[in-house]
MARMARLUM-689194 format. One line per field, with one value per residue: z, y, x of N, C-alpha, C, O in turn; residue number from 1; residue in three letters. Coordinates in nm, 2 decimals. Atoms other than C-alpha are relative to their C-alpha. Layout:
N
n_up <- c(Z,...)
n_north <- c(Y,...)
n_east <- c(X,...)
ca_up <- c(Z,...)
ca_north <- c(Y,...)
ca_east <- c(X,...)
c_up <- c(Z,...)
c_north <- c(Y,...)
c_east <- c(X,...)
o_up <- c(Z,...)
o_north <- c(Y,...)
o_east <- c(X,...)
i <- c(NUM,...)
aa <- c(ALA,...)
END
This chain:
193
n_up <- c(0.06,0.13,-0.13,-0.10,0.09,0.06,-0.11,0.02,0.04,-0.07,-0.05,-0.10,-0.10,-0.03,0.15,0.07,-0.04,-0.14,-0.10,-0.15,-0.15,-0.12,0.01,0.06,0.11,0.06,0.13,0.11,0.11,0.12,0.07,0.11,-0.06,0.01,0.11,0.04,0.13,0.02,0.04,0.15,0.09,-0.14,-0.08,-0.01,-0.15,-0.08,-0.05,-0.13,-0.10,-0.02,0.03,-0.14,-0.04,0.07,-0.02,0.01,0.05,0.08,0.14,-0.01,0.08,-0.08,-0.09,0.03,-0.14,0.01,0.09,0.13,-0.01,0.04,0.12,0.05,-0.04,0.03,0.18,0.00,-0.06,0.18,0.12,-0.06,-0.04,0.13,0.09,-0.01,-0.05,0.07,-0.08,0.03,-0.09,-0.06,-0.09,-0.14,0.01,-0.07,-0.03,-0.12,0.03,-0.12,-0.04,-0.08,0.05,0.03,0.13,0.06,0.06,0.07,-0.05,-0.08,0.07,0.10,-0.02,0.04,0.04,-0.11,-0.13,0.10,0.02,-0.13,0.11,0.03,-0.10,-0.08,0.04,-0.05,-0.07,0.01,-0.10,0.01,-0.07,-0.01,-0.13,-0.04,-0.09,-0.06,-0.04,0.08,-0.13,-0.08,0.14,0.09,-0.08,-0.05,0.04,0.02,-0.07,0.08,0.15,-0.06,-0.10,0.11,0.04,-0.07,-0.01,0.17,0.03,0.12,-0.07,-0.05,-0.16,-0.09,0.08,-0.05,0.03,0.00,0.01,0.12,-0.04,-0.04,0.09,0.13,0.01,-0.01,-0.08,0.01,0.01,-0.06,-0.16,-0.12,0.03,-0.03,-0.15,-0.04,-0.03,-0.11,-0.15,0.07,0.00,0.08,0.01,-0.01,-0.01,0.08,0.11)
n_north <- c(0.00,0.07,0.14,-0.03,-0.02,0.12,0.06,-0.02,0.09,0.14,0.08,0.01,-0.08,-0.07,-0.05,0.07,-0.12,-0.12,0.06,0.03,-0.11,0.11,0.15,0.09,-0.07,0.06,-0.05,0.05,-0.04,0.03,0.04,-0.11,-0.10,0.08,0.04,0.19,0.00,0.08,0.16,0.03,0.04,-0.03,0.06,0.06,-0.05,0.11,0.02,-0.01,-0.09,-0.03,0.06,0.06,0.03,-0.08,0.02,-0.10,0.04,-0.11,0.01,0.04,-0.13,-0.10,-0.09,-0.12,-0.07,-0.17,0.00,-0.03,0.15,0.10,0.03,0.03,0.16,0.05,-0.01,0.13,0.14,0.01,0.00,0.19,0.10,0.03,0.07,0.05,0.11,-0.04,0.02,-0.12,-0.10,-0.01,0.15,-0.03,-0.15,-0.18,0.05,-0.12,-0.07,-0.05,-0.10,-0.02,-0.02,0.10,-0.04,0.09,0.09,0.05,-0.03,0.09,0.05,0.01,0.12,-0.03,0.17,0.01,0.14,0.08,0.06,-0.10,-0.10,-0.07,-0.03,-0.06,-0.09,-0.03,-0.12,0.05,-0.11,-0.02,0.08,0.12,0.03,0.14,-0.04,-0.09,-0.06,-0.14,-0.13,-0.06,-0.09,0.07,0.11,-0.07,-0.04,0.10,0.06,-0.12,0.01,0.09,-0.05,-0.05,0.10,0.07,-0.07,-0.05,0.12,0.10,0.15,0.10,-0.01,0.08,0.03,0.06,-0.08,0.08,0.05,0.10,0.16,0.09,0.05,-0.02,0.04,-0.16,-0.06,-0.10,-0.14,-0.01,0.04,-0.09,-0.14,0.10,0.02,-0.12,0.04,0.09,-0.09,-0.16,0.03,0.03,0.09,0.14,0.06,0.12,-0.11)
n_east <- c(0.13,0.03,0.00,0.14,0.09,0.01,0.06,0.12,0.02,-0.09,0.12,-0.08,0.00,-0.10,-0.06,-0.14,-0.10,-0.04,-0.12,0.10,-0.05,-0.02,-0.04,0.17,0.01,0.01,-0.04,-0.02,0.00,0.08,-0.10,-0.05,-0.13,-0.13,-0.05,-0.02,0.01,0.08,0.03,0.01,0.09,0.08,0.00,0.14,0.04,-0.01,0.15,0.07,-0.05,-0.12,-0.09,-0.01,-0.14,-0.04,-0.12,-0.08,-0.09,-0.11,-0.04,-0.11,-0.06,-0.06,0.04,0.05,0.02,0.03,0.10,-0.12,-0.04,0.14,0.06,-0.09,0.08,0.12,-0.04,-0.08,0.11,0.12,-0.08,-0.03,0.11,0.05,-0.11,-0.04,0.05,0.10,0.19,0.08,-0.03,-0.09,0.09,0.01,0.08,-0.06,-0.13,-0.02,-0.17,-0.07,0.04,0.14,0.13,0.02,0.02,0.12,-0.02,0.14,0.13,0.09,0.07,-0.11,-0.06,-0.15,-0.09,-0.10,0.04,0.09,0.15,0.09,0.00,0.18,0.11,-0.08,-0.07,-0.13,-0.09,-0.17,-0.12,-0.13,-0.14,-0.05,0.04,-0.04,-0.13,0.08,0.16,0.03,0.05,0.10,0.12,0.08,0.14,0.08,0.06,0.08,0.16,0.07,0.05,0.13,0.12,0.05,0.03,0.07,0.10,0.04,0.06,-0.10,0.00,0.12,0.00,-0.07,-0.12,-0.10,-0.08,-0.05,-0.11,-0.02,-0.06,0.11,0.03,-0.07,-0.12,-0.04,-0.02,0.09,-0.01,-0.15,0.02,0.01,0.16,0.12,0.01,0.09,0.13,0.08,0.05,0.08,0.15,0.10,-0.11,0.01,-0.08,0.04,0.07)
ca_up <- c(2.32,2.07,2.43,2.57,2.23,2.21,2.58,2.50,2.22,2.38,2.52,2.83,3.13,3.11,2.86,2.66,2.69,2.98,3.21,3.56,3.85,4.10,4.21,4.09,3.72,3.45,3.12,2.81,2.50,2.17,1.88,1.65,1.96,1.97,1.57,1.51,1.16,1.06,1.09,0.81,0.77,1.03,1.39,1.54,1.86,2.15,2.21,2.56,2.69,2.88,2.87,3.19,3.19,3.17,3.10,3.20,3.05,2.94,2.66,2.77,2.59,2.74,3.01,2.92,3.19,3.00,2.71,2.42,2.50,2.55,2.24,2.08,2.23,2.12,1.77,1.78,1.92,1.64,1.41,1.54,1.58,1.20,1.02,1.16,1.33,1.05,1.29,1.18,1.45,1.74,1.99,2.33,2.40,2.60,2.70,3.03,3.03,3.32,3.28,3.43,3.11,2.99,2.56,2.36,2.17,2.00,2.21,2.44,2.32,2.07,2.02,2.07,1.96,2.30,2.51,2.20,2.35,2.56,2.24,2.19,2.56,2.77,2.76,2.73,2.93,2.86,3.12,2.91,2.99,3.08,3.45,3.51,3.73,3.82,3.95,3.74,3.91,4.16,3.87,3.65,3.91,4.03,3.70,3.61,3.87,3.78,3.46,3.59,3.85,3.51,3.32,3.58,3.64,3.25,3.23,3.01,3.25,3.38,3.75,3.88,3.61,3.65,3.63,3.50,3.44,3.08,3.24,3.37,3.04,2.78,2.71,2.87,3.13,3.06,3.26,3.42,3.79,3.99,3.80,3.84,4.23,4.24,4.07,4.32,4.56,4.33,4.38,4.10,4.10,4.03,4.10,3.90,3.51)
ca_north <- c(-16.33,-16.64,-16.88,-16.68,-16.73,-17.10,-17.16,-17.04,-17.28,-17.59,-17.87,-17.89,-17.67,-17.54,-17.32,-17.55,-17.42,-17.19,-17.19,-17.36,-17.09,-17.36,-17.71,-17.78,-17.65,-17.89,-17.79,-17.96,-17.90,-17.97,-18.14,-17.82,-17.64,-17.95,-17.96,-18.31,-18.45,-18.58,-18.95,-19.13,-19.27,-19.16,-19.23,-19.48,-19.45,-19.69,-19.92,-19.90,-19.53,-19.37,-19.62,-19.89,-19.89,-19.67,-19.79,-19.61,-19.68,-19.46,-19.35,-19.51,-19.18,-18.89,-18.68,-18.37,-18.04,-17.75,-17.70,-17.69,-18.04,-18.20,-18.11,-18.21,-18.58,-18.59,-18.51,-18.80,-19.05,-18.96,-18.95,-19.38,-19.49,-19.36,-19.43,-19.67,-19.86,-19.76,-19.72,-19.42,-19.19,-19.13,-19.48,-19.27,-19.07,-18.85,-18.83,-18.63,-18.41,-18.34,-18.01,-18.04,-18.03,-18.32,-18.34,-18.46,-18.78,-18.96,-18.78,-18.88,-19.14,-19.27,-19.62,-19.61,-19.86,-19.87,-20.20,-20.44,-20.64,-20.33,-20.05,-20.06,-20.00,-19.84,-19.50,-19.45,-19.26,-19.25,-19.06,-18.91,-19.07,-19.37,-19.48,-19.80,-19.68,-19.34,-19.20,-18.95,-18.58,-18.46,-18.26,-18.49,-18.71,-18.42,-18.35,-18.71,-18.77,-18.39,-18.49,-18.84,-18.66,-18.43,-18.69,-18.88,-18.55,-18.46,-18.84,-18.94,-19.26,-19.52,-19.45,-19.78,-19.76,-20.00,-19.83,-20.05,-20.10,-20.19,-20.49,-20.61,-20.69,-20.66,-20.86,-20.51,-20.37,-20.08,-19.83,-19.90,-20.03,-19.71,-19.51,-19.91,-19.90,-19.56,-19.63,-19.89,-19.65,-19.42,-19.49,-19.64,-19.92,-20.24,-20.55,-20.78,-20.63)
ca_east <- c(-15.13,-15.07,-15.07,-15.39,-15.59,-15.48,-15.59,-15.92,-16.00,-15.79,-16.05,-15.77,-15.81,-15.48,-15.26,-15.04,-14.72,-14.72,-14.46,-14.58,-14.60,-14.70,-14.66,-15.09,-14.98,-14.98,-14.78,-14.84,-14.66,-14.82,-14.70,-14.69,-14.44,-14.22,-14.21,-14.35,-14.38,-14.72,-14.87,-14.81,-15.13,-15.50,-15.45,-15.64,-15.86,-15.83,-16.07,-16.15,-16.19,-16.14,-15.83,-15.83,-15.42,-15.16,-14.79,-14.50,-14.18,-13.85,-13.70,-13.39,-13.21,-13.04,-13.16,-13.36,-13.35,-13.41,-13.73,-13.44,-13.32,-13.66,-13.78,-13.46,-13.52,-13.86,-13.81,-13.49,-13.76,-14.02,-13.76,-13.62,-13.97,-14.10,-13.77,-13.64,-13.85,-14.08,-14.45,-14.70,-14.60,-14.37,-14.50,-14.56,-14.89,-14.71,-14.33,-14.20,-13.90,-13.71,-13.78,-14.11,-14.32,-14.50,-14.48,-14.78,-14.69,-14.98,-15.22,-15.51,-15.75,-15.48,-15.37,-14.98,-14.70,-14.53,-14.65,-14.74,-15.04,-15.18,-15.14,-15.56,-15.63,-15.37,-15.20,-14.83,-14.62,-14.22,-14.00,-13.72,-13.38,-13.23,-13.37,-13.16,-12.90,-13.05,-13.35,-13.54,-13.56,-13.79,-13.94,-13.99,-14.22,-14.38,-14.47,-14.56,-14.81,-14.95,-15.01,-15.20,-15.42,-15.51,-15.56,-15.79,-15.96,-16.03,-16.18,-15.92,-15.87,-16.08,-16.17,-16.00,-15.69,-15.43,-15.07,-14.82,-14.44,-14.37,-14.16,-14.49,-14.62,-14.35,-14.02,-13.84,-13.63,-13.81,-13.92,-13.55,-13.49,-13.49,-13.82,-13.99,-13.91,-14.08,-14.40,-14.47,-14.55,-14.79,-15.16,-15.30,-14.97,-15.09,-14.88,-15.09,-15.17)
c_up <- c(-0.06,0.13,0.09,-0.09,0.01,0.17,0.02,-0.11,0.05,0.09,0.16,0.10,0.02,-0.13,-0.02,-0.07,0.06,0.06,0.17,0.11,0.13,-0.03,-0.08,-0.19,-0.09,-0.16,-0.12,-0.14,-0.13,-0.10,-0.10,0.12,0.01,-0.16,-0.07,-0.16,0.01,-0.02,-0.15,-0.06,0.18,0.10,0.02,0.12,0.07,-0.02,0.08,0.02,0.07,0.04,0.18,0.05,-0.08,0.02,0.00,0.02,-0.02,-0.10,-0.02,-0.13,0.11,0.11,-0.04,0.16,-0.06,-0.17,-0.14,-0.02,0.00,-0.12,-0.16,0.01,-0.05,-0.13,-0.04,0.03,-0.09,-0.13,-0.01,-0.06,-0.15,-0.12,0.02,0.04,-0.14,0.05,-0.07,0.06,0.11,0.12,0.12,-0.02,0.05,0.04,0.16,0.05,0.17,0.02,0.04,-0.10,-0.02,-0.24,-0.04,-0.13,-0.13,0.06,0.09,-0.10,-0.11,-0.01,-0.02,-0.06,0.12,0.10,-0.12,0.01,0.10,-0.11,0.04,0.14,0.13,-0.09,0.00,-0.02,0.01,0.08,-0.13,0.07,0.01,0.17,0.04,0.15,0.10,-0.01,-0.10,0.12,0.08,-0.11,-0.08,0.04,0.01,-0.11,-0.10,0.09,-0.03,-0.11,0.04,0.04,-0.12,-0.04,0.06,0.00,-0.17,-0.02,-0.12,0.06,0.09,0.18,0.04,-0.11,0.07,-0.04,0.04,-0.07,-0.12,0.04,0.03,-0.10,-0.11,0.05,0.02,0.11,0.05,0.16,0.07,0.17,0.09,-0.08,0.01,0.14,0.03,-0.06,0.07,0.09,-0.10,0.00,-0.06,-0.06,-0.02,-0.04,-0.12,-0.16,-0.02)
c_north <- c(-0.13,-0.12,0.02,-0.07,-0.21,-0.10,0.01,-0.10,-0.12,-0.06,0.00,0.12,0.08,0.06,-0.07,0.08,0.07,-0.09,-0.05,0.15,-0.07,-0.15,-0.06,0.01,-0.10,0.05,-0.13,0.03,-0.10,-0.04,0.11,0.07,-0.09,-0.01,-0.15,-0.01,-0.07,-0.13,-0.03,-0.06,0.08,-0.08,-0.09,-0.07,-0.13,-0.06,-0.03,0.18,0.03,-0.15,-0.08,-0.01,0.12,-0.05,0.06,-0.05,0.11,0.03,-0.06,0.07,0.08,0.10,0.14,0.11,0.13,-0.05,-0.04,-0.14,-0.10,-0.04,-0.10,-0.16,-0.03,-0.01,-0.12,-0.09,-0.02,-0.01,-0.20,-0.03,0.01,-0.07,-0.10,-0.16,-0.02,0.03,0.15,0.07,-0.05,-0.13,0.06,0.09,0.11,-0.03,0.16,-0.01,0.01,0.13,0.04,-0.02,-0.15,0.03,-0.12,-0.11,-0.01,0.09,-0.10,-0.09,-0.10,-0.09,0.01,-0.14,0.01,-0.11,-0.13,-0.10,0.09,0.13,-0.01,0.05,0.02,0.18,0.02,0.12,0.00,0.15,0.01,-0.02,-0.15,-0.05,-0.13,-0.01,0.11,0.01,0.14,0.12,-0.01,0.02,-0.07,-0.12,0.05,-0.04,-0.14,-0.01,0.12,-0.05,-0.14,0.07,0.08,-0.07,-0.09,0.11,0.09,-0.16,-0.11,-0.16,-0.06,0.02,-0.06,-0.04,-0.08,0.10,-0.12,0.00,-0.05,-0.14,-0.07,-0.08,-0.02,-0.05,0.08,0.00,0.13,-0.02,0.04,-0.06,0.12,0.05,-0.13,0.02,0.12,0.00,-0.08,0.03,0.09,-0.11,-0.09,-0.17,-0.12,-0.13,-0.15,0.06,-0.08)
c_east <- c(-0.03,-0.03,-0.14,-0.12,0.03,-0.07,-0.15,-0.05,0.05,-0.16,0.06,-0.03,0.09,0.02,0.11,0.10,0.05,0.07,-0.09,0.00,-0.07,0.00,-0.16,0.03,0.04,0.06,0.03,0.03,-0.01,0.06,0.03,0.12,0.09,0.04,-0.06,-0.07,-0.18,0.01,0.05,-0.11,-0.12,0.07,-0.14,-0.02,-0.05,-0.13,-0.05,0.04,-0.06,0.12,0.01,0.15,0.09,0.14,0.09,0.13,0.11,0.05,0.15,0.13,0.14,-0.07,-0.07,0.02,-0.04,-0.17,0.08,-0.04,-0.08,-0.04,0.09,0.01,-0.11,0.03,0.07,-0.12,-0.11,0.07,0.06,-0.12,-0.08,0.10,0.06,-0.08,-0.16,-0.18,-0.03,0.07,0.10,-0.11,-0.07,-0.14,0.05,0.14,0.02,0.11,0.05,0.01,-0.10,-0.12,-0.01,-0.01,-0.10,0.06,-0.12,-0.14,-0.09,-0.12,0.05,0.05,0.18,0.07,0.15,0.00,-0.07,-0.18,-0.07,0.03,-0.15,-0.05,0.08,0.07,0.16,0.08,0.15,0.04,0.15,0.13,-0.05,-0.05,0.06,0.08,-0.07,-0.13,-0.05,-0.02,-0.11,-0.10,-0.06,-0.11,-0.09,-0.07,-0.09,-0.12,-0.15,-0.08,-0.11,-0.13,-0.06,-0.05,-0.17,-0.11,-0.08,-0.08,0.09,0.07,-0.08,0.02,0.07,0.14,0.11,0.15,0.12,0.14,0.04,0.09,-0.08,-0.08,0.08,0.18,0.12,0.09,-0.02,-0.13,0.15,0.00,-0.01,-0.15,-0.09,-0.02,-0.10,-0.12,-0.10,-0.09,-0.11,-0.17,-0.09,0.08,-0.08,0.12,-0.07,-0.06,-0.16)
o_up <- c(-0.08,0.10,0.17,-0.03,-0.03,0.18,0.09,-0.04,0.01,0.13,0.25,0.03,0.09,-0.24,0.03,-0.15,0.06,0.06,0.22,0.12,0.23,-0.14,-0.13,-0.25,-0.05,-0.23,-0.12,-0.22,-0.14,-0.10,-0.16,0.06,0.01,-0.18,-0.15,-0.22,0.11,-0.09,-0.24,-0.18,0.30,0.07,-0.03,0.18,0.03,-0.05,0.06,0.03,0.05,0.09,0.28,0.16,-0.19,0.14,-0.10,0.13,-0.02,-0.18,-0.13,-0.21,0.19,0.04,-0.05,0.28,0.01,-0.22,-0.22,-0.07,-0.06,-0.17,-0.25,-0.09,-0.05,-0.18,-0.12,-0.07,-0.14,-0.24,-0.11,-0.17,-0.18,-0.20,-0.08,0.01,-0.15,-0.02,-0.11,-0.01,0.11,0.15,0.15,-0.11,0.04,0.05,0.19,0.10,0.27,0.13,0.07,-0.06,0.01,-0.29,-0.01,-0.23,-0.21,0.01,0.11,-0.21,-0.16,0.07,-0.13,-0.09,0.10,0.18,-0.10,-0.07,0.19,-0.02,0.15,0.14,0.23,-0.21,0.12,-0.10,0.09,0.07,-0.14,0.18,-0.02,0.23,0.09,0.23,0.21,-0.08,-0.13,0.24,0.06,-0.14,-0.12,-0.03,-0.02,-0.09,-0.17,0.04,-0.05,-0.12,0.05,-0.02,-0.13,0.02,-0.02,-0.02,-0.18,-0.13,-0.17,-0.01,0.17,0.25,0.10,-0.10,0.19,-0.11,0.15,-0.19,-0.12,-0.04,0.00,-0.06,-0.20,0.14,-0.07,0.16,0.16,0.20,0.09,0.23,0.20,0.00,0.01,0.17,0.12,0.02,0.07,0.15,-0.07,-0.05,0.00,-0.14,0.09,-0.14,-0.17,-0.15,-0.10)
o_north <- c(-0.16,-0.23,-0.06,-0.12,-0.29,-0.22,-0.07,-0.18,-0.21,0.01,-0.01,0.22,0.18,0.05,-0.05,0.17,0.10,-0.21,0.00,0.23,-0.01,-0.21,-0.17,-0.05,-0.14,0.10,-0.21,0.06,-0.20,0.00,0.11,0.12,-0.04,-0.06,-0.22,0.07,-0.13,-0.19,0.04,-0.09,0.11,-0.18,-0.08,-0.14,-0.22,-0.01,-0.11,0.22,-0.03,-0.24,-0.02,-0.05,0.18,-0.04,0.13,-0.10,0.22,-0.06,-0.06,0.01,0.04,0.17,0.21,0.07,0.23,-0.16,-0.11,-0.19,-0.20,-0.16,-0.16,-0.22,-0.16,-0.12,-0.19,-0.16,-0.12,-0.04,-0.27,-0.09,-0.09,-0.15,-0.14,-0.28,-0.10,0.02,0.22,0.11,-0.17,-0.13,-0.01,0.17,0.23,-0.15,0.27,-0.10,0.01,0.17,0.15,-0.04,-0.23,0.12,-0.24,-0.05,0.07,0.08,-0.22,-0.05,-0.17,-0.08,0.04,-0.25,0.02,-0.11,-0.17,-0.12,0.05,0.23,0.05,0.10,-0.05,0.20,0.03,0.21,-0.08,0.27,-0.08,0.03,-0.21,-0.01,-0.21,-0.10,0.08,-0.05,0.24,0.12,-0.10,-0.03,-0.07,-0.20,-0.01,-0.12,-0.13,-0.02,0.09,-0.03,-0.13,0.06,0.05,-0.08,-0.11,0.07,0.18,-0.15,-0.22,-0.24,0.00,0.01,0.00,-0.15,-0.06,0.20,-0.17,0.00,-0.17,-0.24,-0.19,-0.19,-0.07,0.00,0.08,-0.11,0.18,-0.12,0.15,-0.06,0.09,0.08,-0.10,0.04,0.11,0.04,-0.07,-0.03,0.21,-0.22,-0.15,-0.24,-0.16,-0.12,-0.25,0.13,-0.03)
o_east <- c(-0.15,-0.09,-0.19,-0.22,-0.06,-0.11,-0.21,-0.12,-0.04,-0.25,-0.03,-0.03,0.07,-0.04,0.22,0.09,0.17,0.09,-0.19,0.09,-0.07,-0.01,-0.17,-0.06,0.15,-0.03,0.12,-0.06,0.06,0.17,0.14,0.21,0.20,0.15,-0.01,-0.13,-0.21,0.10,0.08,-0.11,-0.08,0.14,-0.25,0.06,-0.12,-0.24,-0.15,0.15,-0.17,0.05,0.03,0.17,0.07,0.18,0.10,0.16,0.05,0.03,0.21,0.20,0.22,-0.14,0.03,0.01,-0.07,-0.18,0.02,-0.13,-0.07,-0.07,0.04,0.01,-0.12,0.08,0.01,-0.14,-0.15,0.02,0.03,-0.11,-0.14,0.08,0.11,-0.07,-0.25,-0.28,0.06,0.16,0.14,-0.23,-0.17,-0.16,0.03,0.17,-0.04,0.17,-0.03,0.06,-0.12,-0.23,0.08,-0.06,-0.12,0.09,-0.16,-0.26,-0.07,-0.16,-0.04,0.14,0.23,0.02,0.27,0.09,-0.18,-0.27,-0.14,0.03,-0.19,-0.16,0.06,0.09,0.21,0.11,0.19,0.01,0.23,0.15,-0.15,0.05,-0.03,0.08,-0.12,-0.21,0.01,-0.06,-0.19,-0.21,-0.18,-0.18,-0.19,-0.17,-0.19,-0.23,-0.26,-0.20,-0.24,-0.23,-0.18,-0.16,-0.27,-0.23,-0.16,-0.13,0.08,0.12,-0.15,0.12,0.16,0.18,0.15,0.13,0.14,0.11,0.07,0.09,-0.05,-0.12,0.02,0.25,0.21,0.09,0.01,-0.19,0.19,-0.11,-0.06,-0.24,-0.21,-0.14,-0.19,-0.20,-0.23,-0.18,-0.11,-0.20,-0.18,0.02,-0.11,0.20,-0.01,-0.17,-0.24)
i <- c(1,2,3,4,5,6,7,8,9,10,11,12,13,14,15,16,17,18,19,20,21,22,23,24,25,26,27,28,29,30,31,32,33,34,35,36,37,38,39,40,41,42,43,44,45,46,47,48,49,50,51,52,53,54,55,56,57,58,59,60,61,62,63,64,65,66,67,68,69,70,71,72,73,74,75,76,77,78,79,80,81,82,83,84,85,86,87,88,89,90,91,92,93,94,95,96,97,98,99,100,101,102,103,104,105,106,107,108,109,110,111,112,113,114,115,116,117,118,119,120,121,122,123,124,125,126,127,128,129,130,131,132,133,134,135,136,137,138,139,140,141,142,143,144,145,146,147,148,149,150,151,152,153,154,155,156,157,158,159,160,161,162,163,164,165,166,167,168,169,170,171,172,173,174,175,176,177,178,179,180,181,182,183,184,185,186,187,188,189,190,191,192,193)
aa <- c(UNK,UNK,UNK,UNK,UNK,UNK,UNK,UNK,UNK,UNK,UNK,UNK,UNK,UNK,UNK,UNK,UNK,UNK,UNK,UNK,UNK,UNK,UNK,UNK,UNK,UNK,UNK,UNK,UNK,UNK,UNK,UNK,UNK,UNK,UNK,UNK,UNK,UNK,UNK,UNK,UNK,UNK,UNK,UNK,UNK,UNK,UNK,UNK,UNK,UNK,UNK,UNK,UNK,UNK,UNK,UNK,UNK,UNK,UNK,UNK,UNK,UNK,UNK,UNK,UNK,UNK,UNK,UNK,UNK,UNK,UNK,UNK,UNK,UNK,UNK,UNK,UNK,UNK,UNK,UNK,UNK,UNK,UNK,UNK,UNK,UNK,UNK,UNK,UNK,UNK,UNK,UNK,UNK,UNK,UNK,UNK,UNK,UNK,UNK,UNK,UNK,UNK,UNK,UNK,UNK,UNK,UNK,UNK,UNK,UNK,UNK,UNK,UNK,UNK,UNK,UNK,UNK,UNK,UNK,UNK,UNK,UNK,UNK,UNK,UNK,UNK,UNK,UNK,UNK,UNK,UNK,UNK,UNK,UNK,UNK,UNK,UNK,UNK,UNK,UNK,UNK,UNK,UNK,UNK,UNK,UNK,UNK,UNK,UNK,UNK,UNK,UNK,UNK,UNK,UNK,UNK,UNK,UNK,UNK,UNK,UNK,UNK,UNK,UNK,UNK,UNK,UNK,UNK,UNK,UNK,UNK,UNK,UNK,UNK,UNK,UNK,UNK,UNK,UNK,UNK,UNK,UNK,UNK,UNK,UNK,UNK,UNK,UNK,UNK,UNK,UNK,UNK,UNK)
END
């Protein structure tokens, strides 16, 4: 009942939360089901949107595969990035587990602190784990590009979006050499930012 009632007010098409039951199904969970602490001061909203670029990077972490462990990683990464690194919030607008879901970071619209001179007008996207060596799952591509084509079809990204490699702009090895070689091939790839 509490996932029907929250799909019905939600601005998103789907029910955040639900489990997928096919490959079209898009699951996004929220920062109240992952636990996240509040901003420490308002967010503050890009200023190009829908957003012309979207960077996708790793958390250069541990592997996530089940819902537990995801959340368990996110929380560690909001936990680094306020305390440590001291920023408002957790850097990522969105992060995506290897169990298929995608988790809500900063949110859409939302300037992150993930690509330093592309924060006001790109979205970022971190693949849980380490991708240097390995390749991220199946699942977790699938449900990356899912979450794009959403994304694209909710207006939340600029028709001709660039889609870009945090190495491409940022002093990084980030998003790792195996999850870089595979966004090459994804649609929206641009080789020049």
């Amino acid at each position: 009942m509490k996932s029907a009632l929250f799909c019905i007010f939600t601005t998103f098409s789907i029910c955040l939360g639900a489990v997928p039951d096919n490959e079209g199904d898009v699951v996004i969970v929220n920062r109240r089901e992952w636990g996240a602490i509040r901003p420490k001061h308002p967010p503050t909203e890009l200023e190009t949107l829908p957003p012309n670029y979207v960077i996708i990077t790793h958390t250069a972490s541990g592997i996530c595969t089940t819902k537990d462990i995801c959340v368990f990683h996110v929380r560690n990464i909001q936990e680094i990035h306020t305390k440590q690194y001291g920023w408002n919030d957790i850097g990522y607008n969105f992060l995506v587990g290897g169990d298929g879901n995608v988790y809500e970071g900063r949110g859409w619209d939302i300037e992150g602190a993930h690509t330093k001179a592309y924060n006001k007008k790109s979205l970022g996207i971190a693949f849980i784990g380490d991708f240097t060596y390995k390749s991220p799952s199946q699942v977790q591509i699938d449900a990356a590009k899912r979450f794009l084509e959403f994304g694209f079809k909710q207006n939340k990204l600029a028709k001709g979006y660039k889609l870009l490699g945090s190495r491409q702009v940022s002093n990084t090895r980030s998003p790792g050499n195996k999850l870089y070689e595979i966004i090459q091939s994804w649609e929206h790839w641009s080789e020049n930012p």
